[in-house]
C-alpha angles and dihedrals in degrees: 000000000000086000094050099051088045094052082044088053101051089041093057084044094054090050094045090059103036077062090084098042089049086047097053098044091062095046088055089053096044076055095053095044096048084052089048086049100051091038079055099044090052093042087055102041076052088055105049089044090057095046093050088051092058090038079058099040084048088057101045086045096062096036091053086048088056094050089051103050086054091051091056094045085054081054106057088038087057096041079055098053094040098050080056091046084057105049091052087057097058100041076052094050089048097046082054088051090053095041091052087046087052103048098049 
């Protein structure tokens, strides 16, 4: 019986002082996951900037293309109107030499 209280007691021992080691090893892995989360946390903040500033260049993009495309159609409004704005100065022009032909 001697023997077995003895084998309880190192066992009880062995335990008793594996407790700080246990303890130990999962206070090094809440460590490890609290450093994975906020690796984590700041990869996908990252993330999610980076996203929104496309969202937001994507915007601006299509809103620049618009304008643009605006811009071309007033063009080609304004090289109308000045081709005809040509052509009456120099029927104009024209109409003042004949006048001055006419006149000597």
């Amino acid at each position: 019986m001697i023997n077995i209280k003895k084998f309880l007691t190192l066992i009880l021992l062995g335990l008793m002082l594996s407790l700080p080691a246990w303890a130990k090893d999962v206070a090094l892995e809440q460590a490890s996951v609290s450093d994975a989360r906020r690796d984590y946390e700041n990869a996908n903040a990252d993330y999610e900037s980076i996203t929104n500033a496309i969202q937001i260049q994507e915007k601006n993009l299509a809103e620049g293309q618009a304008r643009l495309k605006k811009l071309q159609s007033e063009q080609a409004e304004a090289e109308i109107k000045r081709a005809d704005a040509k052509a009456q100065l120099e029927k104009k022009q024209k109409e003042l030499e004949r006048a001055w032909n006419n006149s000597q």
